[in-house]
C-alpha positions in Angstrom: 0.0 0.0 0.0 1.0 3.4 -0.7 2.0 5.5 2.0 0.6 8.7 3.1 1.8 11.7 2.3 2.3 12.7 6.0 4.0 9.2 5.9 6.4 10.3 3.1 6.6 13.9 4.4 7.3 14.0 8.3 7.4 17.9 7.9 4.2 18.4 6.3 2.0 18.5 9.8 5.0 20.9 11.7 4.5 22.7 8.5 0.5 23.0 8.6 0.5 23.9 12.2 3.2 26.7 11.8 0.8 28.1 8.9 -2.2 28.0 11.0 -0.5 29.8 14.0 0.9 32.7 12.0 -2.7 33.0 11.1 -4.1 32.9 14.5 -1.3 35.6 15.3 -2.2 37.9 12.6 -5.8 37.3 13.8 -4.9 38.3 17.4 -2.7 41.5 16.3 -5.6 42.7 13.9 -8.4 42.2 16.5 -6.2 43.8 18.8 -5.2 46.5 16.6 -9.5 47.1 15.9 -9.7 47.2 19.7 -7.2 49.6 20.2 -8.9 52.6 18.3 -11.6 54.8 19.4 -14.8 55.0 17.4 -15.5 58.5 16.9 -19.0 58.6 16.2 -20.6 60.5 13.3 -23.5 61.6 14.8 -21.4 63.9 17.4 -19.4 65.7 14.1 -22.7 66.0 12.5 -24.2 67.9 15.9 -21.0 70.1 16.1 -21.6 70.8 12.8 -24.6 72.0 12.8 -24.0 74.2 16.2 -20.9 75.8 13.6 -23.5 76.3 11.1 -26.1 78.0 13.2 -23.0 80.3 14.6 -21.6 81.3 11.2 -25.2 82.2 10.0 -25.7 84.4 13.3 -22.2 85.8 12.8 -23.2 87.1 8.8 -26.1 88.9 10.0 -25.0 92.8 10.4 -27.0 93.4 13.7 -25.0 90.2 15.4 -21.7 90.7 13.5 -20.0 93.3 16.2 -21.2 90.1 18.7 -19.1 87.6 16.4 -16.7 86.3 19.5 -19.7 86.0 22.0 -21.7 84.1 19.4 -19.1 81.9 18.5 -17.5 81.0 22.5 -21.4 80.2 23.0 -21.2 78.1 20.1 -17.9 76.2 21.0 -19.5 75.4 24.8 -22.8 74.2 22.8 -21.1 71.9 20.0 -18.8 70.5 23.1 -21.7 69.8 25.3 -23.0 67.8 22.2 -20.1 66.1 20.8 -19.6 65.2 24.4 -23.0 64.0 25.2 -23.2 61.7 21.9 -19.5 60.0 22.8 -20.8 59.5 26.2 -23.8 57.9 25.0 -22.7 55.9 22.6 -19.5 55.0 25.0 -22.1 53.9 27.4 -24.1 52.0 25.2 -21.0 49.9 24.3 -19.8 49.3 27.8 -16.7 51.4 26.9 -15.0 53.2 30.1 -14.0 56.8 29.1 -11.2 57.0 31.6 -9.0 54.0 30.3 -7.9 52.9 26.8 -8.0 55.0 23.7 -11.0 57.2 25.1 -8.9 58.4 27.6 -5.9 58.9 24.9 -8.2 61.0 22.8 -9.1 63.1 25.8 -5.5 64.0 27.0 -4.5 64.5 22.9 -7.2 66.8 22.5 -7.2 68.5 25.8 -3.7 70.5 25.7 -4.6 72.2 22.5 -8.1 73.4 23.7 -6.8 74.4 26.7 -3.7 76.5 25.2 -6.6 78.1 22.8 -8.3 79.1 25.9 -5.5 80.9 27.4 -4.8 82.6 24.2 -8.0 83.4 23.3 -8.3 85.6 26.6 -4.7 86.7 26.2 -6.0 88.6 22.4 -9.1 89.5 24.2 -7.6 91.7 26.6 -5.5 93.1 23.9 -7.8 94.0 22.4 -7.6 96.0 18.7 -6.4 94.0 15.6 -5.2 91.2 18.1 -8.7 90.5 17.9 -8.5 88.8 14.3 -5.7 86.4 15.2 -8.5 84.9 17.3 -10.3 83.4 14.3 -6.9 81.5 13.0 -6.1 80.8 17.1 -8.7 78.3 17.2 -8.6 76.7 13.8 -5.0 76.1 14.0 -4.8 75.1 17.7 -7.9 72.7 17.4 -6.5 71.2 14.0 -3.4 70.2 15.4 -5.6 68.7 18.5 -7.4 66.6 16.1 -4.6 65.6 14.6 -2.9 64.5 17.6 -5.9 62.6 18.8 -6.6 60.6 15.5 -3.7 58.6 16.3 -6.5 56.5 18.7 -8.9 56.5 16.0 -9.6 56.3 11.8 -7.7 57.9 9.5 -10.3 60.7 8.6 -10.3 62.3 11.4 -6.6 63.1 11.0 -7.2 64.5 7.8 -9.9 66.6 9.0 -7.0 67.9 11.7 -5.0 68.8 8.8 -8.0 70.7 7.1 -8.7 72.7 10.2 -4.9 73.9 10.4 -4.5 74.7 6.6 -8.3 76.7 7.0 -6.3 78.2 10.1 -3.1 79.5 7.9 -5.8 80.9 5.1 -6.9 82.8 8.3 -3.9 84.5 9.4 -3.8 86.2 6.2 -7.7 87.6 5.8 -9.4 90.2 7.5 -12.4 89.7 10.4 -14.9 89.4 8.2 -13.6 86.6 6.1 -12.2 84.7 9.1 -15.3 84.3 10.5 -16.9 82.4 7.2 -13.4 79.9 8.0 -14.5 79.5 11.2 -18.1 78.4 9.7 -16.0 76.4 7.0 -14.3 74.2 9.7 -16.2 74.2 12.5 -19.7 73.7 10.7 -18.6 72.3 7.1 -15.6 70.0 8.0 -17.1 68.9 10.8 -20.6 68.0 9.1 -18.9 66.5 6.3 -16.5 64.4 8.3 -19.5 63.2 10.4 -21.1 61.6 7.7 -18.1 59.7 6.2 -17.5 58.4 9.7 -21.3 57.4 9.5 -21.2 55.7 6.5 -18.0 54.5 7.4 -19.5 52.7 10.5 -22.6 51.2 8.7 -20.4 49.9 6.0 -18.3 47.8 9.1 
């Protein structure tokens, strides 16, 4: 009788089982990988959005344009009370703790960056005068390179937003009031509607 191949070839099973393991490795790492990352969900860049939209429409109108840095800190606190509320919710509903993992990496990426934009905003404030219009490019710039920073925990797209924000926050430093104000509406109401629904779609195509 003809022998079996395992028979003829003692190094076919060692062989088979090395295969399968470097399978179930790159299993392990990929799962691990997916675990890893921080779904940001669309929902909460499509309620920020909206908030940036409802400010930049305030802002154009001439009776509420001289109120453009009021409008607009009233329109950072609500889009941030919403962006928050939706992660929280949907952290929540996942069983995901916000204080451990890449939640809490998102958190301390983002944080510095808002924080410094804070300090700077009341900084210009105080000054008063043209210092006024660097405030416009302050916050694109500072909040870009937050994003950035964070979208290491999570999908690529929301690093590339980051970059849009800084590169809206360069075209900025260069225009007067007026104009810097419709950036503001481009990032904070247009990038982040857009970006909300490809991370929507994004998800419901997972």
């Amino acid at each position: 009788m003809p022998k079996s191949t395992a028979a003829r070839d003692p190094h076919a099973n060692t062989v088979a089982l090395d295969s399968h393991a470097l399978v179930t490795l790159r299993y392990i790492r990929s799962s691990m990988d997916a675990a890893g990352l921080l779904a940001v969900p669309g929902s909460a860049g499509v309620a920020m959005g909206v908030v940036g939209f409802a400010a930049s429409i305030c802002v154009a109108s001439a009776a509420l344009a001289p109120h453009w840095l009021i409008i607009w800190l009233v329109a950072a606190a609500t889009a941030f009370a919403c962006g928050s509320a939706v992660m929280v919710h949907q952290a929540v509903r996942r069983g995901v703790a916000l204080y451990r993992g890449p939640a809490r990496k998102f958190l301390l990426c983002l944080a510095p960056p808002l924080t410094v934009g804070a300090v700077l905003t009341l900084a210009l404030w105080l000054h008063g005068g043209t210092a006024l219009q660097l405030i416009p490019a302050t916050w694109l710039l500072l909040y870009g390179c937050g994003v950035v920073a964070a979208s290491s925990t999570t999908v690529r797209p929301v690093g590339l937003m980051g970059v849009l924000f800084m590169l809206l926050g360069v075209a900025a430093l260069a225009t007067p009031l007026p104009i810097s104000n419709v950036l503001l509406g481009a990032g904070f109401g247009g990038l982040h509607l857009l970006f909300g629904i490809v991370l929507g779609r994004r998800r419901h195509g997972e």
